[in-house]
C-alpha positions as a Markdown table, in Angstrom:
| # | Residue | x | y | z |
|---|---|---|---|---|
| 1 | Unk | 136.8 | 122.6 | 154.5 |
| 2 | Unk | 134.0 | 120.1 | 155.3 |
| 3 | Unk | 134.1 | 117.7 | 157.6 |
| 4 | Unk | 130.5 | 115.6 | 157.1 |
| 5 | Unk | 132.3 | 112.3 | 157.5 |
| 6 | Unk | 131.4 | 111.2 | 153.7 |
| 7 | Unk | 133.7 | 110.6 | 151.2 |
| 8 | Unk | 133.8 | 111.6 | 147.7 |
| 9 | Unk | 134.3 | 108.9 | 144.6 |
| 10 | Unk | 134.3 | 110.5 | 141.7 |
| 11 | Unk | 135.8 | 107.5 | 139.7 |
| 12 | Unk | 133.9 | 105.1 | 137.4 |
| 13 | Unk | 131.8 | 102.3 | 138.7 |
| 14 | Unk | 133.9 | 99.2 | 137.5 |
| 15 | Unk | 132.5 | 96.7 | 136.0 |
| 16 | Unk | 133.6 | 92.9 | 136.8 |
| 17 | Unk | 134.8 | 90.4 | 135.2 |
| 18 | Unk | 131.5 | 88.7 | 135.8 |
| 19 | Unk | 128.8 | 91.1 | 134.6 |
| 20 | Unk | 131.4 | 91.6 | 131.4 |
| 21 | Unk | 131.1 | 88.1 | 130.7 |
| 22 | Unk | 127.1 | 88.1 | 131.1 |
| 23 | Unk | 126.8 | 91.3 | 128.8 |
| 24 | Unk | 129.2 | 89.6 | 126.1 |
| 25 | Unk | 127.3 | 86.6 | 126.3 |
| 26 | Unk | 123.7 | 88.3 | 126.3 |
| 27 | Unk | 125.1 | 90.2 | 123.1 |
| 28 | Unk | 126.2 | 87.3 | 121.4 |
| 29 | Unk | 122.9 | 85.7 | 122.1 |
| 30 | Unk | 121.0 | 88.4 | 120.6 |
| 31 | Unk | 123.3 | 88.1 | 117.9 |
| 32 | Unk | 122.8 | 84.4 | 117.3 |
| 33 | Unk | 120.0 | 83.0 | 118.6 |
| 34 | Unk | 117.6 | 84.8 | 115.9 |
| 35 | Unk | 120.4 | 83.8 | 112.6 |
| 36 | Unk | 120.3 | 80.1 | 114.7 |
| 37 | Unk | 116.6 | 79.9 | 114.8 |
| 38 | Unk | 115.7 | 81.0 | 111.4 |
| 39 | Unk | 117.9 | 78.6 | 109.8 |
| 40 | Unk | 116.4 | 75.9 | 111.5 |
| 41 | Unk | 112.7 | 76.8 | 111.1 |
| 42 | Unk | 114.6 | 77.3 | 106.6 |
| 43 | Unk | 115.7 | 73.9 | 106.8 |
| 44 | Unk | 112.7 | 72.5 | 108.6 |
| 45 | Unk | 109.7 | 73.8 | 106.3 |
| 46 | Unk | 112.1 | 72.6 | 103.3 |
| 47 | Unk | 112.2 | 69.3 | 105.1 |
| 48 | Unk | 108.6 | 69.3 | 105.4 |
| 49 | Unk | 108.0 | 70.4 | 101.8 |
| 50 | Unk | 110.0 | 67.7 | 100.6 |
| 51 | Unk | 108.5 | 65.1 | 102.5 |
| 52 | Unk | 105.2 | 66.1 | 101.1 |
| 53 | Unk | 105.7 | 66.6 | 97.7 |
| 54 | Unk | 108.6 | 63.8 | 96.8 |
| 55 | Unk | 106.5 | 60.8 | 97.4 |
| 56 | Unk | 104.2 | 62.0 | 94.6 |
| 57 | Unk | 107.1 | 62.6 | 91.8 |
| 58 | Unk | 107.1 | 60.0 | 89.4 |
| 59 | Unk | 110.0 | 58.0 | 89.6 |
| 60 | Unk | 111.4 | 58.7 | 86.1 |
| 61 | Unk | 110.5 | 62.4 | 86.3 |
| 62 | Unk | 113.1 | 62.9 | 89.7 |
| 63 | Unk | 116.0 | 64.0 | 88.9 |
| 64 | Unk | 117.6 | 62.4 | 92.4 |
| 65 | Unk | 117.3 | 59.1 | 90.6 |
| 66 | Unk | 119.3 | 60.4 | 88.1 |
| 67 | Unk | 121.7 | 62.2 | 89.2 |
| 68 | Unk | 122.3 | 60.1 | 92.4 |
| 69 | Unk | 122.3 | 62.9 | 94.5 |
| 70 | Unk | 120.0 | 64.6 | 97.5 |
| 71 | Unk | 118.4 | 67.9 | 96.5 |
| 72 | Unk | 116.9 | 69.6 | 99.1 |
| 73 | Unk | 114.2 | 72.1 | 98.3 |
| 74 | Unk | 112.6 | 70.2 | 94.7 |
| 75 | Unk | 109.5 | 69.4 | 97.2 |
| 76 | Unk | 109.2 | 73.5 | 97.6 |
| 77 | Unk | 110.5 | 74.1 | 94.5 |
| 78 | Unk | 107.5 | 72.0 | 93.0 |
| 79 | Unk | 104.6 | 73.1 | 95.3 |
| 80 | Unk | 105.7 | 77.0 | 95.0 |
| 81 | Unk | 105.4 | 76.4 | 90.7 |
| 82 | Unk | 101.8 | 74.2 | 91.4 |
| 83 | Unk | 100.6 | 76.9 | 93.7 |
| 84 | Unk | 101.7 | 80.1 | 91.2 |
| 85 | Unk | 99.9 | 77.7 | 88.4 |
| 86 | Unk | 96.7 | 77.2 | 90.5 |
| 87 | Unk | 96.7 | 80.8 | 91.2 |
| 88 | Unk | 97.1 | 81.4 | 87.3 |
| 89 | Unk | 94.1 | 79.5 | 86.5 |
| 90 | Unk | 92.1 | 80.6 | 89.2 |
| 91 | Unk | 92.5 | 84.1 | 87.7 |
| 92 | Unk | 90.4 | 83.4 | 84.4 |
| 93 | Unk | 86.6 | 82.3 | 84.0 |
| 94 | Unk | 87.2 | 79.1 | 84.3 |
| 95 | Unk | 89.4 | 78.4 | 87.1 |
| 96 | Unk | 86.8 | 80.8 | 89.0 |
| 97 | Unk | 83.9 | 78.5 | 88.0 |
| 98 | Unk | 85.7 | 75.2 | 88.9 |
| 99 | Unk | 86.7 | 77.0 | 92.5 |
| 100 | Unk | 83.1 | 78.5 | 92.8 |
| 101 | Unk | 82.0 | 75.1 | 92.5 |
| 102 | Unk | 84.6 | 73.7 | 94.9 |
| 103 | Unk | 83.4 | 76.0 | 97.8 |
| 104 | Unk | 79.5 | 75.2 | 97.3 |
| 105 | Unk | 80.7 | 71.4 | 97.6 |
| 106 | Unk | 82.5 | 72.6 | 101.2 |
| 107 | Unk | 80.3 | 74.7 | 102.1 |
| 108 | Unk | 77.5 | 72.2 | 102.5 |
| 109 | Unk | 79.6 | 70.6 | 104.9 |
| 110 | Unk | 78.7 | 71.8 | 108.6 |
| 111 | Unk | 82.2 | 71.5 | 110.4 |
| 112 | Unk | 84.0 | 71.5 | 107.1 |
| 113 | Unk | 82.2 | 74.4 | 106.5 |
| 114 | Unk | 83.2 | 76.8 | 109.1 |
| 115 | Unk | 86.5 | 75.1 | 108.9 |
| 116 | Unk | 87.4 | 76.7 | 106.0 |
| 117 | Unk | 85.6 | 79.8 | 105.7 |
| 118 | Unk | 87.9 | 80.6 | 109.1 |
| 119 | Unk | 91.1 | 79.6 | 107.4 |
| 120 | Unk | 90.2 | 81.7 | 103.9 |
| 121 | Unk | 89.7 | 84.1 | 105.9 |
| 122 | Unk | 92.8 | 84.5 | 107.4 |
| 123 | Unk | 94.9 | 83.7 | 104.2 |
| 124 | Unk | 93.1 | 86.9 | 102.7 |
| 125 | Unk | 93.6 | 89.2 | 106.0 |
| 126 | Unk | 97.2 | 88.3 | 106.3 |
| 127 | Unk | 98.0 | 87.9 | 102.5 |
| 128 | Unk | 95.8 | 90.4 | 101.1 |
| 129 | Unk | 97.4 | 92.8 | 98.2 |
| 130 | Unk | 99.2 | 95.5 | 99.2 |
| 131 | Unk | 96.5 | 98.2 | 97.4 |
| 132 | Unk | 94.2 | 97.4 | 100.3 |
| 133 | Unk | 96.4 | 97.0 | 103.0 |
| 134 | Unk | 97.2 | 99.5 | 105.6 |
| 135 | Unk | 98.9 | 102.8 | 103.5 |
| 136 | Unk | 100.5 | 105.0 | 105.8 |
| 137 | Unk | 101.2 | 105.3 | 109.6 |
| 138 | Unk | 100.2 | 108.8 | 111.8 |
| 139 | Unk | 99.7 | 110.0 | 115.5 |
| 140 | Unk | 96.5 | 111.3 | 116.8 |
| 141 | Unk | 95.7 | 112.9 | 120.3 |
| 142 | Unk | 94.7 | 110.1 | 122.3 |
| 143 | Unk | 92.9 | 109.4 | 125.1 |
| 144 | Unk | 93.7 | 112.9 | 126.1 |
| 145 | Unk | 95.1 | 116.1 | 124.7 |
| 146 | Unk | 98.9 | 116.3 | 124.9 |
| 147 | Unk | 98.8 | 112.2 | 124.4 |
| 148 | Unk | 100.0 | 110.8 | 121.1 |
| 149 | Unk | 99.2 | 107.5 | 120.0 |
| 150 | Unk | 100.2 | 105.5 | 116.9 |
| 151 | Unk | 97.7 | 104.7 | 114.3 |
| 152 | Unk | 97.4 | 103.0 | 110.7 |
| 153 | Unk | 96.1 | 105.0 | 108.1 |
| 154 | Unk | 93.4 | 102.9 | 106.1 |
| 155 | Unk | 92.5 | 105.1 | 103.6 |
| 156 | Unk | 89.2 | 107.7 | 103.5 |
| 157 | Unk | 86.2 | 107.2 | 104.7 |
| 158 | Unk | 83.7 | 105.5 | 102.2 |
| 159 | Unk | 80.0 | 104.9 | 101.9 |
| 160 | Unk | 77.5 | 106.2 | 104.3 |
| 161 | Unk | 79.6 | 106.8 | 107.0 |
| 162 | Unk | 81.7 | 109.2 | 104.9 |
| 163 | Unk | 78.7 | 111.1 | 103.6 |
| 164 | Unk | 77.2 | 111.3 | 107.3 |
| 165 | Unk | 80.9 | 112.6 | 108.3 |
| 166 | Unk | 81.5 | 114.9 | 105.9 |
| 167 | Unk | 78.5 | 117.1 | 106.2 |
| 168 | Unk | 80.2 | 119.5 | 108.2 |
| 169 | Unk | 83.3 | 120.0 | 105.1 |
| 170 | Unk | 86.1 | 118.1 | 107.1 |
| 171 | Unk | 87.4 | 114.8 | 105.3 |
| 172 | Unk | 87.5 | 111.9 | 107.2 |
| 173 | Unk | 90.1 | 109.3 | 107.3 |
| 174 | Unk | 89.8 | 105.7 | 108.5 |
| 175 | Unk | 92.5 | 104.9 | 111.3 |
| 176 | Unk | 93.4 | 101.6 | 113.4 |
| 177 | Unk | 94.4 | 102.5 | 116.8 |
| 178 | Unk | 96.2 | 98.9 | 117.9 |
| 179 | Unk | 97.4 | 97.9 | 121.2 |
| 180 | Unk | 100.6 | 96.9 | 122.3 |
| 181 | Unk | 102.2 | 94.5 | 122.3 |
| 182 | Unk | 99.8 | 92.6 | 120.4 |
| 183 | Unk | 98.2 | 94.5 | 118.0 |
| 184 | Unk | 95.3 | 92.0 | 116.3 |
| 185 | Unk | 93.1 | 93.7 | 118.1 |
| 186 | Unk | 92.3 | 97.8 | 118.3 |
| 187 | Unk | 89.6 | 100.6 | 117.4 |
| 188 | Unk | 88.5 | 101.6 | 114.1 |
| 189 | Unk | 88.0 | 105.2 | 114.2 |
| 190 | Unk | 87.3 | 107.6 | 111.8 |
| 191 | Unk | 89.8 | 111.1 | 112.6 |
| 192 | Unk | 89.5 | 114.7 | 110.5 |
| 193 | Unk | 92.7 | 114.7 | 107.9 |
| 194 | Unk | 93.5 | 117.8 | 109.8 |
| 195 | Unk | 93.8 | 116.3 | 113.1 |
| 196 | Unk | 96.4 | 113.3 | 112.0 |
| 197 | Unk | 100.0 | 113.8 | 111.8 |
| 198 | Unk | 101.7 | 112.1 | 108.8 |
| 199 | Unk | 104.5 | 110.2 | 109.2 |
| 200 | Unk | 107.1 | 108.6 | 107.0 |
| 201 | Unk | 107.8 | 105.4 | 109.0 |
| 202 | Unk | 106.3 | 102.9 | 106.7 |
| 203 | Unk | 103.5 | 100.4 | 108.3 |
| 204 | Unk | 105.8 | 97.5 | 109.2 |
| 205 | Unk | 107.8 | 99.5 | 111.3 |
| 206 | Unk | 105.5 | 101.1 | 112.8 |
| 207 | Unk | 104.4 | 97.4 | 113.6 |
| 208 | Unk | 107.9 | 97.0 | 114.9 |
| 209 | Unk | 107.6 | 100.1 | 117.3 |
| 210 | Unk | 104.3 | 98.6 | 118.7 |
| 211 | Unk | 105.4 | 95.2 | 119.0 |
| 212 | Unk | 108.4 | 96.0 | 120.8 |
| 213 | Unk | 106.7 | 98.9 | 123.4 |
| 214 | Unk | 108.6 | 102.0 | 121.8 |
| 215 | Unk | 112.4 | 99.6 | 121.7 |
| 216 | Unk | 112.8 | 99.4 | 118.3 |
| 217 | Unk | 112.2 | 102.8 | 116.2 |
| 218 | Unk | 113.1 | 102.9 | 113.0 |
| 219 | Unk | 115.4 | 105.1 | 111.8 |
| 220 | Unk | 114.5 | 108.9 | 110.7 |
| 221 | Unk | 116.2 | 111.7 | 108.5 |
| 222 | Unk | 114.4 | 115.0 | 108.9 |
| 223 | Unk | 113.3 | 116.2 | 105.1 |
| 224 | Unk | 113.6 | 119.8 | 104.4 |
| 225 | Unk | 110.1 | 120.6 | 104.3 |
| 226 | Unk | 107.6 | 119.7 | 107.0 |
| 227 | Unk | 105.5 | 116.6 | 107.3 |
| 228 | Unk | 102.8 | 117.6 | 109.7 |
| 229 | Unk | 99.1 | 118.0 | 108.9 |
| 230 | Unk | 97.4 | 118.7 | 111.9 |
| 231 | Unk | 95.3 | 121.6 | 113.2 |
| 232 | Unk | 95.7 | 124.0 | 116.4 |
| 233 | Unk | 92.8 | 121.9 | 117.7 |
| 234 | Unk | 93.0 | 119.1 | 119.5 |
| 235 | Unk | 90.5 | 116.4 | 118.4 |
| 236 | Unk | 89.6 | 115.9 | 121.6 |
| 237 | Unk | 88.8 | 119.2 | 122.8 |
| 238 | Unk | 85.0 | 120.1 | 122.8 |
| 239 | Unk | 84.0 | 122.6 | 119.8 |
């Protein structure tokens, strides 16, 4: 028998009434405040689309005169079919040659100038096709062996630097290694195929696991057969 003056409590912490409240609330707020908020941002871009676009409908072409009823969203509705159009004819010869001539007009302009060769840019980074976007994700040793870090997979390596890579027979693969939390920013390196291991988390969540520090991994059934290419070799180790 012991006698060490401490006492043994082996039963649950309890939780107050309190702290219960706090958690419930906290969960409801997760719950809500993201459904809450992008319903408001919804109604607020139709808003703004409408406010646009409505003072340039003929009067005898809207159907609100009509019908004697609000429609919300026949702003949006009407600059989503003008944009699709624009983007139809800037497809063919034409179109190309009247935009072609647009951007020599701009691009004359000084501030205008770098203006919009900024803002293009952007558009075509963020709404680039999805053929030349990033393909797959994968984890490389890094900074040291043993560490794993999350990369994009851009494709293979192409032009000079793949035929100054390749000299020594190992196919090289063009990766982004992206910070977190933020990850506009990164290194563009160019890894051995043999040295990357292939994963089947698609880029956007992988986006989501780098944006949120590891809190939000997306969900993973083991296949049957294995997934890994890698080699025995680190990529960091010296040859």
């Amino acid at each position: 028998m012991q006698h060490d003056g401490e006492t043994m409590n082996d039963s649950p912490e309890r939780i107050s009434l309190a702290t219960r409240i706090r958690n419930n609330f906290l969960t409801g707020l997760i719950i809500c405040a993201p459904l809450a908020i992008t319903i408001w941002l919804t109604f607020s871009f139709i808003r703004w689309a409408d406010s646009w676009v409505k003072p340039y409908i003929p009067a005898r072409y809207n159907p609100e005169n009509y019908l004697d009823v609000a429609m919300p969203g026949l702003g949006m509705v009407i600059a989503i079919t003008l944009i699709t159009l624009i983007g139809f004819l800037g497809k063919n010869l034409i179109g190309r040659s009247i935009v072609s001539f647009g951007e020599s007009v701009l691009h004359r302009m000084p501030l205008v100038r770098t203006i919009y060769k900024s803002l293009k840019q952007i558009f075509e980074t963020v709404l680039k096709e999805q053929s030349t976007s990033f393909k797959k994700c994968g984890l490389i040793e890094f900074p040291s062996p043993g560490s794993w870090a999350l990369v994009f997979i851009s494709g293979d390596a192409q032009g000079e630097i793949a035929a100054r890579l390749n000299e020594h027979g190992e196919e090289m693969v063009c990766v982004f290694l992206a910070p977190t939390p933020v990850p506009t920013a990164g290194f563009l390196m160019f890894v051995p195929r043999s040295k990357i291991v292939m994963l089947d988390m698609t880029p956007e969540e992988g986006a989501k696991l780098l944006i949120s520090g590891g809190l939000l991994a997306p969900d993973y059934r083991p296949k049957a057969g294995p997934t890994v290419i890698s080699s025995n070799v680190s990529p960091l180790q010296g040859t």
